[in-house]
C-alpha positions as CSV (number, residue, x, y, z in Angstrom):
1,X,24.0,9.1,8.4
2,X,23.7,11.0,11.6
3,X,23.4,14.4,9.3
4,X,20.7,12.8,7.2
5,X,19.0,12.2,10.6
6,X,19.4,15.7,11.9
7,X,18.0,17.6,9.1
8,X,15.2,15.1,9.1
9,X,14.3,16.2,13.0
10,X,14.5,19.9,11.8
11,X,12.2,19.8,9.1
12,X,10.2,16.7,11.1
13,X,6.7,19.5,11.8
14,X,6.5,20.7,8.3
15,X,4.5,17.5,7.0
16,X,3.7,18.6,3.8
17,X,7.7,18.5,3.0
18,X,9.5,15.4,1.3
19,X,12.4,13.9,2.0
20,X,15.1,11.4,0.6
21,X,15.9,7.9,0.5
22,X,19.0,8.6,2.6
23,X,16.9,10.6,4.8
24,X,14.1,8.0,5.2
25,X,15.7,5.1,5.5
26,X,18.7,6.6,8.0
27,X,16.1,7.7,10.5
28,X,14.0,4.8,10.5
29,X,16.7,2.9,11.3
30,X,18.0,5.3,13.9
31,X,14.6,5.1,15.6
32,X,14.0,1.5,15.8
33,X,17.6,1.3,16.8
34,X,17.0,3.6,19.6
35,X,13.5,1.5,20.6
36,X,16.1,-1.7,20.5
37,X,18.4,-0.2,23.1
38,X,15.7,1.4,25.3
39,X,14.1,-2.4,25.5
40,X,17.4,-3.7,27.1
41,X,17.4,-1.1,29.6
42,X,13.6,-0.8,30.6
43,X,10.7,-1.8,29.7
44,X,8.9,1.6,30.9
45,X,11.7,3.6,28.7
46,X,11.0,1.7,26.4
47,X,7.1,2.2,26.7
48,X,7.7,6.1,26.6
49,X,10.1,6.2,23.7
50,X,8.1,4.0,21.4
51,X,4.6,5.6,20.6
52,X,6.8,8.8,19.6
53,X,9.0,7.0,17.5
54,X,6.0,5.3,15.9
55,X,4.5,9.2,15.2
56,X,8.3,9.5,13.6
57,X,7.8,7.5,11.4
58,X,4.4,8.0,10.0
59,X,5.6,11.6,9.6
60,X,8.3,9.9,7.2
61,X,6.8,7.5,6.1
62,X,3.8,10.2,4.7
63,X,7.1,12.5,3.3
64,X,8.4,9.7,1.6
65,X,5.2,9.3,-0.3
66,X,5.1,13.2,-1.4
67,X,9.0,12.5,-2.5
68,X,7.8,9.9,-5.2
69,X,4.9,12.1,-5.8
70,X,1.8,10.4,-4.5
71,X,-0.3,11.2,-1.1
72,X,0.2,10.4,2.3
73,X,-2.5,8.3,2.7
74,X,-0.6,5.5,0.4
75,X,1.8,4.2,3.1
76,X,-2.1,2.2,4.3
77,X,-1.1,-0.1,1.3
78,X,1.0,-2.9,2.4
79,X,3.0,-3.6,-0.3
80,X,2.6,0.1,-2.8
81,X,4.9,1.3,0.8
82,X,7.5,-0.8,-0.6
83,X,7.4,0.9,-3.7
84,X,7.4,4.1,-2.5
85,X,9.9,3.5,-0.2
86,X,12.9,2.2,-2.7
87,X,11.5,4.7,-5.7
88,X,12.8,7.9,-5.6
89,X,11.3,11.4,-7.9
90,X,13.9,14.0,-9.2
91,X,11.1,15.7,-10.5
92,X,9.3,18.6,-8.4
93,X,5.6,18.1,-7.5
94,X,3.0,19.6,-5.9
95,X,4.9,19.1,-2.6
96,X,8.1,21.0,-4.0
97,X,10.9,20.7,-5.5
98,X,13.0,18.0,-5.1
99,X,15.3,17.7,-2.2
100,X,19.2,17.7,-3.0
């Protein structure tokens, strides 16, 4: 998990990238965990570590869409972002190929 999470970070500024299931899904969860703990300890931390963490994962959230093949702009729909987010492309697209 915690390598899935890294190389998401790395390649975090590229947006026009994609990335996996694993990948998605590991550091979503790593960042609301992290929100979770930083509530316990403060609510100021947690004030500062939150509206990055929300930009995280729009950045992902936008990559996951170019995974399955479709534009950022789909994870507006409520429930096609469900659909995105479980599908998954082997195919390459106009995003690049698909990621191993």
């Amino acid at each position: 998990m915690f390598e899935a999470v890294s190389e998401t970070y790395e390649n975090l500024t590229d947006i026009n990238g994609r990335i996996t299931r694993k990948q998605f899904w590991s550091t979503f969860l790593a960042n609301y965990a992290v929100a979770f703990f930083a509530l316990f300890i403060s609510d100021t931390l947690y004030t500062i570590i939150i509206f990055p963490l929300i930009v995280i994962n729009i950045i992902i959230g936008v990559k996951r869409a170019h995974d399955v093949g479709y534009g950022g702009w789909v994870i507006l729909v409520p429930l096609f972002n469900f659909i995105v987010f479980i599908s998954n492309s082997a195919d390459e697209n106009k995003w690049g190929p698909p990621v191993n």
